[in-house]
C-alpha positions in Angstrom: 36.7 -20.2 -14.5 37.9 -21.8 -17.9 41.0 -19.8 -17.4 41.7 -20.1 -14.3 41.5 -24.4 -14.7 43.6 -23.6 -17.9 46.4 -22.3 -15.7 46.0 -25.0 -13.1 46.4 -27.8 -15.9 50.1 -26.1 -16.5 51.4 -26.7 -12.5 52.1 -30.2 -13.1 54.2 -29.9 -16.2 55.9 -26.8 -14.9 56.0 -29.4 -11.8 57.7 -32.0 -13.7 59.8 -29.6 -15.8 61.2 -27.9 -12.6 62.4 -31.6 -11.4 64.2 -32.3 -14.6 65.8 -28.7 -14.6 67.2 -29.6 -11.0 68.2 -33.0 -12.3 70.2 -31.8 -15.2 71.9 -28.8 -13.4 73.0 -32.0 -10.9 74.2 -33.2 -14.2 76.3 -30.3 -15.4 77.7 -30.1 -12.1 79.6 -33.6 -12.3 79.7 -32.8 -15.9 82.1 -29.8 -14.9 83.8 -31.7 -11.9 84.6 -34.6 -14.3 85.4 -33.5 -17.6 87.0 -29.8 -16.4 88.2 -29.7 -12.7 89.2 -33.6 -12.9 87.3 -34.4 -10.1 87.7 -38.3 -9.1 83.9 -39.6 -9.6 85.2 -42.3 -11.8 81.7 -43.6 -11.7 80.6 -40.5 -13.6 80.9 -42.3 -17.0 79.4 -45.6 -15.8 76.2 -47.1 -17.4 73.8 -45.7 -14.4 74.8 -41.9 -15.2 74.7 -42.1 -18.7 71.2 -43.3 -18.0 70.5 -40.9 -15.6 71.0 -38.3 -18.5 69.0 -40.1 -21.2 66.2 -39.7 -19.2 66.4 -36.3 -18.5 67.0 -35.7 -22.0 64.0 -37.8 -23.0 62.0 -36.4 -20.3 62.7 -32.5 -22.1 62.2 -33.7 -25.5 58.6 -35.2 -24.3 57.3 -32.5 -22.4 58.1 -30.1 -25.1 56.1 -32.2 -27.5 53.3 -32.7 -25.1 53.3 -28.6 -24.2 53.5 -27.9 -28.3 49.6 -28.3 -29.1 49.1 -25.2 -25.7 51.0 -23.0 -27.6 49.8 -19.8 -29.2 52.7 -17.9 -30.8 54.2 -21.4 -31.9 56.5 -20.1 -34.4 57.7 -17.1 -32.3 58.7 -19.8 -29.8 60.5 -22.1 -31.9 62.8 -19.0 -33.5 63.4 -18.0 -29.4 64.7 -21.5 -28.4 66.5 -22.0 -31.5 68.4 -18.7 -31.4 69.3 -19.3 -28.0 71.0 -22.6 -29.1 72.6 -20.8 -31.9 73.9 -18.4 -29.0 75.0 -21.3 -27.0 76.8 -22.4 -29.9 78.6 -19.3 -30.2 79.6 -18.9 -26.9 80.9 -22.0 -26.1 82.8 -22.0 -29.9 84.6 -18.8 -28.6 85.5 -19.5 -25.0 85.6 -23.2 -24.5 86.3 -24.5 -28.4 87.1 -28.0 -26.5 84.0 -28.0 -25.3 82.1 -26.4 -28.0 78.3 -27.3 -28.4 77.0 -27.9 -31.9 73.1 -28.8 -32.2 72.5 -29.5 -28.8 69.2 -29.5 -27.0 67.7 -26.3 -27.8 68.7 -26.9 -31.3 67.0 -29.8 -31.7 63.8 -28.5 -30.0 63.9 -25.3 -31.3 63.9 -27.5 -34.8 61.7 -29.5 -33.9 59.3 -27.0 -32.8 59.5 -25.4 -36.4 58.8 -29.0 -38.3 55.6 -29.6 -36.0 54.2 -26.1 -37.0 53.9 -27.7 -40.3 53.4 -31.1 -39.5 51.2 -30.8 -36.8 47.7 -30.5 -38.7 48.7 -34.0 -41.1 50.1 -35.5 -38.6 46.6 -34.7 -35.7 44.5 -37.2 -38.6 46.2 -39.8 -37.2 44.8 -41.3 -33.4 46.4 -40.7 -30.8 47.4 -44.0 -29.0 48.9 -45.4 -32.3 50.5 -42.1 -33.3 52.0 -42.2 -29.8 53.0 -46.1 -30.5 54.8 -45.4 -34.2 56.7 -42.3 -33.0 58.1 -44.1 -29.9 58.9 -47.0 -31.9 60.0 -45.1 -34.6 62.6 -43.1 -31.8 64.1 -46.6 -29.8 65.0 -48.0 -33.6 66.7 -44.6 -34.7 68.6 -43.6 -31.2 71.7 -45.8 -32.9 71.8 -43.9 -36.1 74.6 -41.8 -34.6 77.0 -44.5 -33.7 76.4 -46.3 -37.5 72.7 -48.6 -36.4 68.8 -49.1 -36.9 68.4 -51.2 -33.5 66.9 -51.3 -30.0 68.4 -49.1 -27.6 71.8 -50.1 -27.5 71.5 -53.3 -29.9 71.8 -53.0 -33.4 70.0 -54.8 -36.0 70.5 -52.9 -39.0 74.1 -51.3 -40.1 73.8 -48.3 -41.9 75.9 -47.7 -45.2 79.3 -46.2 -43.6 79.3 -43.7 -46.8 76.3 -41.8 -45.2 78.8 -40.7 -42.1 81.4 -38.9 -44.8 80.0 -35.8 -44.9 80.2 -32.9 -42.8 76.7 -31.2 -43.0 74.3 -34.6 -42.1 75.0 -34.1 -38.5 71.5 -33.0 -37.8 70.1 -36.1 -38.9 72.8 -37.8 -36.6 74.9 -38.9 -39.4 78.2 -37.5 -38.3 81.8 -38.1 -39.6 84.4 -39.1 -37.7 85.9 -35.2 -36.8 82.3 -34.0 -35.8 82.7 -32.9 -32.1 80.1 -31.6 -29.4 79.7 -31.6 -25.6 75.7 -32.0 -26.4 74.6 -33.4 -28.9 70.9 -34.1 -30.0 70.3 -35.2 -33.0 66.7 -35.3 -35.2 67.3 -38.8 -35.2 66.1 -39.9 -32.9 65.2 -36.9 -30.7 62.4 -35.5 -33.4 60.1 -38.9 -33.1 60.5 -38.7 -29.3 58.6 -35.0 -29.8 56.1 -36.3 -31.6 55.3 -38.9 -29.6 55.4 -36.4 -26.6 52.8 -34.4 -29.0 50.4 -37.4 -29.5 50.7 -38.3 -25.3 49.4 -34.7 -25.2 46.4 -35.5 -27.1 45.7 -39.0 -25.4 45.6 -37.5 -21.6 43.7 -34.7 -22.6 41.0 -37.2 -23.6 40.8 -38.5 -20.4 39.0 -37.6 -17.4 40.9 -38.9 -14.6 44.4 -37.3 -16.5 42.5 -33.9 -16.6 41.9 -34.7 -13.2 45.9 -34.8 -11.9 46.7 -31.8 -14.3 45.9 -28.9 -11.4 48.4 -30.7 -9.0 51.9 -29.9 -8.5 54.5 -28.0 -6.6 55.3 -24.7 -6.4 58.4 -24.2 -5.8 59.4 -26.8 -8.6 56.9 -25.0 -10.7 58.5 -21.4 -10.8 62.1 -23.6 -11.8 59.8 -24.9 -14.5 58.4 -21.8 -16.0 61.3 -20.0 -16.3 63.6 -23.5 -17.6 64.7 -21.8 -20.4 66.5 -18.6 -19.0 67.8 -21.1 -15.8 69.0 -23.5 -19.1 70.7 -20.4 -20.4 72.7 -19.2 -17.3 73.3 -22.5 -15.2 76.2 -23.7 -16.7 78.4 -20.6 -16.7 77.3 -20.1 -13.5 78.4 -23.5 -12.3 81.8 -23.1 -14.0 82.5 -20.2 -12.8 81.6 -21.3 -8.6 84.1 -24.6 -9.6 87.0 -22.1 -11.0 86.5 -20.1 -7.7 86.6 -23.0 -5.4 89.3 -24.9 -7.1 91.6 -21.6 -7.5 91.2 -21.0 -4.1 92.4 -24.5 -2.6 
């Protein structure tokens, strides 16, 4: 029985997981039209889609910090997700250099995931609801380290030494140089406090009753798109791409 209510508890997050899978293959799909088939959807880099994609962003970073405490072979799944970044990386480095990926999303969580294996046990002494505060605090002021800020949002209050964005191997942190290029991009900074607040969410509803109570609900269909996000996240874009090229060539 303990299983069983186990495995219901993971519909909704494989619920809400399959959703923001949809939304970003949406994403990727204007992404493509924009940037490689020069598709007019001028609105494309307006303010509402750039938001549209932090939240989907934020929504994966969250959720993978919120699912970290469930896991059993934590370590074994950090390595997976990073190496599949690093193969992303590859890829996209040998057949689209212009649009080459350097520490993008599974990157970052993959890295992430490997900090909070030893992190996790300091970091559980602290409660929940202000652990949950600090770290999303902590990730509004650093989201403008990568264009030069400590801030809110999009409004800096703090300018950060331009000598820190010189080098060429701070990138991680988000302190890139001026020649550092990537189609995604997800820095540490501020991407690794969103995790952690996604990790101390996880402890807060699991402490409460009605939470537990919403955790068997969900939908299906969105569910499967959720379990396997990672393998859809691997194959989606090439196979996007390649339905454009076929479309466009044969106009």
């Amino acid at each position: 029985m303990k299983e069983q209510q186990k495995r219901k508890r993971f519909l909704l997050l494989d619920t809400i997981r399959g959703f923001l899978v949809i939304e970003m293959i949406v994403y990727h799909l204007l992404f493509d039209l924009y940037y490689m088939f020069n598709a007019d959807i001028p609105w494309f880099t307006g303010t509402g889609m750039r938001l549209f994609q932090l939240s989907i962003l934020t929504g994966f970073v969250v959720l993978s910090g919120f699912c970290f405490p469930m896991g059993k072979r934590k370590i074994f799944r950090a390595v997976q997700v990073f190496v599949c970044g690093l193969v992303i990386t590859l890829v996209t480095f040998l057949v689209m250099p212009s649009q080459k990926i350097l520490f993008g999303v599974l990157t970052c969580l993959g890295i992430c995931m490997l900090l909070m294996t030893a992190l996790e046990k300091p970091l559980s002494k602290l409660p929940a609801v202000i652990g949950f505060l600090l770290f999303a605090i902590l990730g509004v002021l650093t989201y403008g380290v990568r264009s030069g800020y400590i801030g809110l949002y999009t409004y800096p209050l703090l300018e950060l030494p331009d000598a820190w964005y010189t080098t060429s191997f701070l990138f991680p942190l988000g302190l890139k140089n001026a020649t550092f290029r990537s189609s995604d991009y997800v820095p540490l900074l501020p991407w690794f406090f969103v995790f952690v607040s996604g990790f101390y969410l996880h402890k807060i509803i699991y402490k409460s009753e009605r939470a537990m109570r919403v955790l068997p609900c969900g939908i299906k269909p969105f569910a499967v798109i959720g379990r396997y996000s990672l393998w859809i996240y691997m194959a989606h874009q090439p196979i996007i791409y390649s339905v454009l090229w076929l479309i466009f060539k044969l106009k």
